[in-house]
Each structure stands twice: as C-alpha cells, then as structure tokens.
MARNUVO-935250 format. One record per residue (C-alpha): residue in one letter; y, x, z; residue number from 1. Coordinates in nm, 3 decimals. Last residue first. Layout:
BEGIN
["a" [Y X Z] NUM]
...
// end
This chain:
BEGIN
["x" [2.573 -0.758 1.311] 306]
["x" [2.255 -0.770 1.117] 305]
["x" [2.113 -0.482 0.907] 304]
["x" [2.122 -0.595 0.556] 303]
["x" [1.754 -0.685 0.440] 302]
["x" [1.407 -0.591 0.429] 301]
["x" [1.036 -0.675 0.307] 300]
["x" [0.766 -0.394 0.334] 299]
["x" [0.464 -0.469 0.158] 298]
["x" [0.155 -0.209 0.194] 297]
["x" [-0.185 -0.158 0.032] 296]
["x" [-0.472 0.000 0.131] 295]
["x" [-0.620 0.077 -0.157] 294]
["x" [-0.823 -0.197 -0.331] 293]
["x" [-1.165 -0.277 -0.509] 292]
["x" [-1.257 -0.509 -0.227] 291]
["x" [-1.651 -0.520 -0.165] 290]
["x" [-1.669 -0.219 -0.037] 289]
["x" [-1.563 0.110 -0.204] 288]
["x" [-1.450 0.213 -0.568] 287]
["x" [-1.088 0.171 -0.384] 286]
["x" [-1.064 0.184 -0.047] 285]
["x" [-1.300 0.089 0.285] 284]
["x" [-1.254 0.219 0.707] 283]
["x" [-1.500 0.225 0.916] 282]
["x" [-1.340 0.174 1.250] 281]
["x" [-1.513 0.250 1.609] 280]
["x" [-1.680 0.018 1.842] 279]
["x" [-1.484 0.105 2.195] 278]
["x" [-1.494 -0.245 2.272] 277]
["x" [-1.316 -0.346 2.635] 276]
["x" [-1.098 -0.026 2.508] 275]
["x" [-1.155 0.325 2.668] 274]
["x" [-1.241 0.539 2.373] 273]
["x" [-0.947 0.378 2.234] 272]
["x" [-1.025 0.310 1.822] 271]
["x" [-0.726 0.372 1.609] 270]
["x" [-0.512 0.302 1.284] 269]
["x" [-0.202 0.489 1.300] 268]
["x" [0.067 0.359 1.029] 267]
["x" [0.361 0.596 1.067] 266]
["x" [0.679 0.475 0.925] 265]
["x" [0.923 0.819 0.925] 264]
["x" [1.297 0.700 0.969] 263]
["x" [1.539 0.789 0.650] 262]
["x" [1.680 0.453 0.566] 261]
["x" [1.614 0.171 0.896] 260]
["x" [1.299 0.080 1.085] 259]
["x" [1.378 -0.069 1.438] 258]
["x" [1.050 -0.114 1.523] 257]
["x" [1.131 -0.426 1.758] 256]
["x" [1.353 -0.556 1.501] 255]
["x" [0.991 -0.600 1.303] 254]
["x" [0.835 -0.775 1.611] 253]
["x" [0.629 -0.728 1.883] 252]
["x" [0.526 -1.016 2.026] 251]
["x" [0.130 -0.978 1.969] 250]
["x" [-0.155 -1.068 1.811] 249]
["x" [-0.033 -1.399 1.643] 248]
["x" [-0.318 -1.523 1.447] 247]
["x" [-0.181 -1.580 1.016] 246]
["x" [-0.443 -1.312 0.918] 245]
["x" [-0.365 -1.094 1.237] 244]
["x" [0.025 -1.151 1.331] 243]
["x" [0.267 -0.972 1.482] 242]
["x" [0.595 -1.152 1.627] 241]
["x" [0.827 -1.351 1.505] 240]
["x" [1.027 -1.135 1.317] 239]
["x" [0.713 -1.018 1.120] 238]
["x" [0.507 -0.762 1.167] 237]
["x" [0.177 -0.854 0.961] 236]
["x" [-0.156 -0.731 0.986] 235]
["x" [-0.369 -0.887 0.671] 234]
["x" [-0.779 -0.858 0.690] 233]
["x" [-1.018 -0.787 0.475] 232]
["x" [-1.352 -0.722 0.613] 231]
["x" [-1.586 -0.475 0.577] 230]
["x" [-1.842 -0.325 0.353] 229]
["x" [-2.138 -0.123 0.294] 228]
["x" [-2.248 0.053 0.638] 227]
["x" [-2.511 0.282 0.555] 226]
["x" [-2.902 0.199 0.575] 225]
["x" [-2.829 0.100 0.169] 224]
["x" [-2.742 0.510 0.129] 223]
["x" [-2.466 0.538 -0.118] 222]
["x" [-2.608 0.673 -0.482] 221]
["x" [-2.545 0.322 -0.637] 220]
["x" [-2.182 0.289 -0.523] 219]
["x" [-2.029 0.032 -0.339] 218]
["x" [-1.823 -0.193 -0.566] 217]
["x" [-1.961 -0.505 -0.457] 216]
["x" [-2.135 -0.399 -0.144] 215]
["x" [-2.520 -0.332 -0.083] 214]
["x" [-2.654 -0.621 0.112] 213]
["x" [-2.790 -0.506 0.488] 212]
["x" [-2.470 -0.351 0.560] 211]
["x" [-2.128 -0.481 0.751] 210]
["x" [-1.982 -0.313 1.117] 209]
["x" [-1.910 -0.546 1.321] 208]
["x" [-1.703 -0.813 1.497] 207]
["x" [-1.378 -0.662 1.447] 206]
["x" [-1.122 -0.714 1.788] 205]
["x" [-0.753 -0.678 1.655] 204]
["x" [-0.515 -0.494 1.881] 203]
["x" [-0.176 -0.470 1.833] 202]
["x" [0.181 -0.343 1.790] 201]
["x" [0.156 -0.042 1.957] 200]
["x" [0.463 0.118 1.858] 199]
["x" [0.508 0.499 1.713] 198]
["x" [0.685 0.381 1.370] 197]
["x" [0.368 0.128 1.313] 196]
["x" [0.058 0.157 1.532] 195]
["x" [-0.247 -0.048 1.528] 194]
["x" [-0.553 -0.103 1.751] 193]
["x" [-0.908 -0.182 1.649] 192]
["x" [-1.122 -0.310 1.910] 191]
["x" [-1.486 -0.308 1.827] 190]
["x" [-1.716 -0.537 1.834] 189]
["x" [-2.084 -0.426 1.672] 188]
["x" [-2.318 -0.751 1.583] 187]
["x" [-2.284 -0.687 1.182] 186]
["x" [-2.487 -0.330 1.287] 185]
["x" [-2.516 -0.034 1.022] 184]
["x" [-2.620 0.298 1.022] 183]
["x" [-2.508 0.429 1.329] 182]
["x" [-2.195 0.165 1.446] 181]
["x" [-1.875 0.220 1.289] 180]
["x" [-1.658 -0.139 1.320] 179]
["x" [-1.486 -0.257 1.026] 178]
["x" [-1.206 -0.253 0.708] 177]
["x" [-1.097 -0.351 0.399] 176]
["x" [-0.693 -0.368 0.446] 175]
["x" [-0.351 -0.531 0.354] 174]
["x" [-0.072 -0.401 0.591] 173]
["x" [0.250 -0.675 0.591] 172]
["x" [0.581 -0.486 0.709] 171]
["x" [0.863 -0.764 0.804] 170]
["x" [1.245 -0.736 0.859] 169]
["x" [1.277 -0.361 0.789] 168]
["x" [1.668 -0.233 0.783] 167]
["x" [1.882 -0.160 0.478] 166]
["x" [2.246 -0.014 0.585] 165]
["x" [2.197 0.219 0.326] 164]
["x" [1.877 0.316 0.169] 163]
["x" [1.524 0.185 0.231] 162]
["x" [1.237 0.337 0.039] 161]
["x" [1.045 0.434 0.339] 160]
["x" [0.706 0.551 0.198] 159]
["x" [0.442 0.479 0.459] 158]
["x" [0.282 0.777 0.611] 157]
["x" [-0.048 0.756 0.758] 156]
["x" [-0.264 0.788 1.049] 155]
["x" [-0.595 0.810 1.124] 154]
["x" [-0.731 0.765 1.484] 153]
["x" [-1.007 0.846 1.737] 152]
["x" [-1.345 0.706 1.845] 151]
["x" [-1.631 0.659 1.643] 150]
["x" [-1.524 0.789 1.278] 149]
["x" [-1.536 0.660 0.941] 148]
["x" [-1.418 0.690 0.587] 147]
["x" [-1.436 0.551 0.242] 146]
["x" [-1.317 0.601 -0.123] 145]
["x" [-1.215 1.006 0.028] 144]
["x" [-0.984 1.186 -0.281] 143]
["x" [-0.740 1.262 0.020] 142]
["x" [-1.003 1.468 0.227] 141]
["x" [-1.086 1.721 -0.079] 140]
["x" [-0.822 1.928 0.133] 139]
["x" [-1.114 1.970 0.447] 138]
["x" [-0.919 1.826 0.750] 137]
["x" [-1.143 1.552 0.774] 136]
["x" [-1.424 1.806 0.730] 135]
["x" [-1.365 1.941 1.111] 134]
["x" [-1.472 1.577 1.253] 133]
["x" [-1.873 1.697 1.186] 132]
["x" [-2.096 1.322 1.237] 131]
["x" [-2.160 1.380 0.881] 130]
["x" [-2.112 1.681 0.651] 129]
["x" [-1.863 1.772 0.363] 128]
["x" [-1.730 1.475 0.169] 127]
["x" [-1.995 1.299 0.035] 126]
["x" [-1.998 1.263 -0.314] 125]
["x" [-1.894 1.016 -0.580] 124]
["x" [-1.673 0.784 -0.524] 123]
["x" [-1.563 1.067 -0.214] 122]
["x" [-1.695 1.012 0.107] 121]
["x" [-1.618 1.068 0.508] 120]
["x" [-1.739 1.129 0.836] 119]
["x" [-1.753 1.008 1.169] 118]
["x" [-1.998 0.927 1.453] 117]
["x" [-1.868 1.116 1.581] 116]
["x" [-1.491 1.204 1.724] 115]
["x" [-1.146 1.140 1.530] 114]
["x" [-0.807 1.306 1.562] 113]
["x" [-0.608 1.227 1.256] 112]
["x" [-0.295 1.305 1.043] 111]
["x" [-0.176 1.241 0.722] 110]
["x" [-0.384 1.021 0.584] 109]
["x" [-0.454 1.004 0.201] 108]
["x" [-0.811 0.965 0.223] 107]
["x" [-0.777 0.555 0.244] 106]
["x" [-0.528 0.566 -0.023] 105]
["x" [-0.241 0.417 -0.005] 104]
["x" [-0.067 0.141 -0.189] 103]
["x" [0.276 0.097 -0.224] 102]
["x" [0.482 -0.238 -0.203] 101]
["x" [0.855 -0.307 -0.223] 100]
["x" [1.053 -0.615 -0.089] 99]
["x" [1.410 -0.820 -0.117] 98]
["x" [1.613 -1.009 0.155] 97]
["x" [1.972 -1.109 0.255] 96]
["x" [2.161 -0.955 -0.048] 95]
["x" [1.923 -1.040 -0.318] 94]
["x" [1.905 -1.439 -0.173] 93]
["x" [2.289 -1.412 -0.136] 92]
["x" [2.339 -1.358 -0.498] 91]
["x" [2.480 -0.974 -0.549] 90]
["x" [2.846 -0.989 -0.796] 89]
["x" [2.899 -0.582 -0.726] 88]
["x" [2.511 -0.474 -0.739] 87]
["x" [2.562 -0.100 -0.767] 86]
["x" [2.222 0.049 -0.918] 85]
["x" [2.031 0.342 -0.693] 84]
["x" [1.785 0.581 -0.887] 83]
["x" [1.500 0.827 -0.831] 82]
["x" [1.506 0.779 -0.462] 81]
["x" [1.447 1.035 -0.198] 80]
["x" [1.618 1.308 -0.364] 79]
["x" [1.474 1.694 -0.239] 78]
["x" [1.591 1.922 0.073] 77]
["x" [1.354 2.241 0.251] 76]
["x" [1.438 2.304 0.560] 75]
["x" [1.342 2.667 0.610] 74]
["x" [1.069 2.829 0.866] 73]
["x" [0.993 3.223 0.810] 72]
["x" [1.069 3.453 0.584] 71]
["x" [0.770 3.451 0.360] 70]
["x" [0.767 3.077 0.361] 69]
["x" [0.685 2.797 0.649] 68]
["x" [0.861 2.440 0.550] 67]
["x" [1.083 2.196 0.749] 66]
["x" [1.107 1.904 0.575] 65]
["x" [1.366 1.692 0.424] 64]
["x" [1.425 1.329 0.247] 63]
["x" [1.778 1.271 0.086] 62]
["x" [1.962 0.953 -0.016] 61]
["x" [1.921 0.725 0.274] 60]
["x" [2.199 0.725 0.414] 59]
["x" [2.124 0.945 0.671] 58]
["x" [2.006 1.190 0.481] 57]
["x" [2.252 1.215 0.258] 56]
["x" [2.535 1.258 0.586] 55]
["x" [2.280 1.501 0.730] 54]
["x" [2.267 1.682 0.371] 53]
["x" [2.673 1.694 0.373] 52]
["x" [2.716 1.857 0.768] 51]
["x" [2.370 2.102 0.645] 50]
["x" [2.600 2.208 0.318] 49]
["x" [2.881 2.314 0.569] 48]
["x" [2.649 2.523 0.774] 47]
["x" [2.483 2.704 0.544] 46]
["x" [2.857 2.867 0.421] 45]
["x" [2.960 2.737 0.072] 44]
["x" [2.918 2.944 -0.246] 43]
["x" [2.756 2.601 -0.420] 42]
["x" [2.451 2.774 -0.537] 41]
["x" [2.377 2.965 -0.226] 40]
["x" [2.458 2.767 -0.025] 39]
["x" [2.231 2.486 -0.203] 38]
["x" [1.927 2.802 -0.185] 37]
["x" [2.016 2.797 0.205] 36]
["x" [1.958 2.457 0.273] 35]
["x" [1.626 2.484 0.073] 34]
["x" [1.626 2.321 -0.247] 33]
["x" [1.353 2.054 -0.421] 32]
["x" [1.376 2.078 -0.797] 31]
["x" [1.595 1.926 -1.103] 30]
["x" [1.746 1.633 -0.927] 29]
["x" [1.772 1.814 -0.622] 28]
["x" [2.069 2.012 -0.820] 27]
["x" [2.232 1.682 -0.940] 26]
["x" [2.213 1.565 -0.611] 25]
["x" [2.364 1.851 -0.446] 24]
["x" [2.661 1.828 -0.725] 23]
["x" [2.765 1.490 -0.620] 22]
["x" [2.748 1.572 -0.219] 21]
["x" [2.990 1.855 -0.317] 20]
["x" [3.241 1.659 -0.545] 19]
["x" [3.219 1.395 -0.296] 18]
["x" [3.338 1.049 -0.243] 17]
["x" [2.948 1.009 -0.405] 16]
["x" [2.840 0.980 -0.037] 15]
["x" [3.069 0.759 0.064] 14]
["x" [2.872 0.475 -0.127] 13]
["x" [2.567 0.512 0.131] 12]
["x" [2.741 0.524 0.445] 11]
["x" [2.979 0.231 0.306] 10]
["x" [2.651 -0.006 0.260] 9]
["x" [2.828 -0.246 0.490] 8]
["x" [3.112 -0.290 0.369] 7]
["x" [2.916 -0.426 0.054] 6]
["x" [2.868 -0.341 -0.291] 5]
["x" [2.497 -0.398 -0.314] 4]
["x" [2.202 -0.163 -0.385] 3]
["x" [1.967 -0.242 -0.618] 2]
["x" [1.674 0.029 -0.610] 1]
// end
C-alpha cells in the first residue's frame, strides 16, 4: 500500500512516534494477540495497550475482534496490512485517486437469513438439502459455486484496505446473478436490493431466473430443470449517484457511505418479501453459470476532502 507523506495522513505516521506502537506491530507480525497477551509482553497495564491499539486501529493499521475462549470474551488484535511504503515526492494523480480489487466467493458470506426455495452447491455436490435454510450455516457453505434462496439476504464482508486519511470515492460490485423461481422461469421479476456499509443503495428489478440451455461452465451432473445461469450485471456507487450497468438507480453516493480505514463494508444482497417483485436471487460464482468469476469487487479512493 503507497501511502503519501502528507498532513493529512498524520494519524497514520504518528503511529511509528512510538516505541510501544512499534513493538505491537512487530509482535502481530508473528501471530494475532489478545489485548491482554500484548500486556503481557510489553509489562504495561491492559488499559494502556487498548489507548495504542485504538490509535492503530483507527488509522488503519490494526483489525480486531472480539473472540469466545476458555475464559470468556477477549479482543483479539492482528496487522491489517502486510506493508505500507512512504510516498514523499507522490504525483497528484497517486495522491487524488488509486484502487484495489478482491474477489469473493459466492459461499463466502458472512451472514444470511434466507427462506425456501433456497439452497446451495458445491462444483461438485450439493450442499446439504434443498428448500432447508439450516445448511447455509453448514461450514462446507464457503466452498458453495452457486446459491439460492426465495426471500432473505446474504451478506458479505468486503476487505477494507484503506489506511490513513483514505476515504471510498466509488465501490463497483461485478456479479452473475438472477431471480429463484422452482426450477427455472426466464419470465420471473424479482427485485433485488443492495446494501453497502448498512445503506440501501438500490434496487435492481431481474427479469428471471435463466435455464432451458445448460450454462457455460455449469456442471454436467447439475439438473438441466435447474436454473443455469444469470446475468452479469455491474452496481456501481459512484459520486454521482448509484448506477446499474451505466442506469442510475439511485442518489446515493460513495460520500454518502462514508467509508474510511477500519469501517466494516457489508455487501447485503436481498430479496424483500414485500417488494412489488418478491422473485428471489440465485446467485452464480466460479465453475458456475456462464461467467467463470467470483464476485468481484473494485474499490477506488482518495484523500478525504476538506
């Protein structure tokens, strides 16, 4: 991660003003740490290592979570990036603007709440049985190529690789998806709504859910009465506004999410039982569809703004 010399970025650079901050990250860079275990280490008092991890944290440098042990709850600490380099002569194209991408899995949600039909399926195998919302909580969940549910949601976690005073200034979400109808129906609507960092920021009407021709990298063994491929389709929060495949869909726009080092970015994906067209979302990854692809993920971003 480039990171330039700025006034701006002070949050970030006063955290190697430290001898203490300095020698937390060179003990998270051999293992993740409980609060207590740094005490421990350090011979300070719990209390004085949480004031430094906030201060990490907020710049960007740490990532925590609050884990259940033998003795109870613990906030367990590791680095969030692997390493930062001091840009001291930046151009202002690398200081205004640069990007990452990730891809994610279409099993690797981390929450949901989904109601038949549903289900889910491995390259190989299905994934426990249909139409039974308890198997998208079975662990062999994030190996799923394809999923689907009637009503509900799945939501992921996009990485937030921002540091400093880096803010978001557009997320684009690539997908293969469609509607969930039984078996298959390409005359289905459904309204598909999105949700990045908690924010509704739109709903995209589908216009079915695909079958009839087998897709291209659907497997042999999958069922040809099945749904076997969707659409793909770019959401993008831009400063303008959100956007479905270059459609506006809304007016919400990346400043409106507010995403900044060390925020969660949610990405909920979801079918309102109560929508105009409750229709469902079958959702289509990698050895799936006819788009051999993850979902995959571009977040652009840039010095916060005065």
């Amino acid at each position: 991660m480039n990171i330039p010399v700025t006034l701006k970025n002070m949050p970030l650079l006063e955290c190697f003003a430290s001898e203490t901050r300095v020698r937390i990250v060179e003990l998270l860079g051999e293992k993740p740490m409980s609060v207590g275990e740094l005490a421990e280490e350090l011979a300070l008092s719990s209390a004085i290592v949480t004031k430094h991890v906030q201060k990490m944290e907020s710049a960007g440098l740490l990532e925590s979570e609050s884990v259940t042990g033998t003795r109870g709850r613990r906030k367990v600490c590791r680095l969030a990036v692997d390493n930062l380099v001091l840009n001291f002569r930046p151009s202002p194209s690398e200081e205004e603007r640069s990007a990452y991408s990730v891809s994610l899995p279409v099993g690797q949600y981390a929450a949901h709440d989904v109601k038949p039909t549903c289900g889910l399926t491995s390259e190989k195998r299905l994934i426990g049985m249909m139409d039974d919302p308890r198997y998208f909580a079975d662990p062999d969940h994030v190996g799923a190529r394809h999923l689907w549910f009637g009503s509900g949601y799945v939501e992921y976690r996009i990485p937030n690789y921002l540091v400093g005073a880096q803010t978001a200034r557009e997320i684009s979400v690539t997908l293969e998806l469609g509607s969930e109808a039984p078996g298959y129906n390409p005359n289905w609507p459904s309204d598909i709504s999105f949700r990045i960092g908690g924010i509704s920021v739109g709903t995209w009407t589908c216009p079915g859910n695909f079958g009839g021709t087998r897709g291209l990298h659907t497997p042999e063994w999958w069922s040809e009465q099945s749904s076997q491929y969707g659409l793909l389709k770019t959401l993008s929060v831009r400063e303008d506004g959100t956007f479905m495949d270059g459609l506006k869909l809304s007016d919400v726009t990346a400043s409106d999410l507010a995403i900044s080092a060390g925020r969660e970015i949610p990405l909920r994906i979801e079918s309102l039982p109560d929508a105009d067209h409750p229709g469902g979302v079958s959702l289509f990854g990698r050895g799936f569809g006819n788009y051999d692809r993850d979902i995959e993920v571009s977040v652009k971003f840039g010095e916060k703004r005065e």
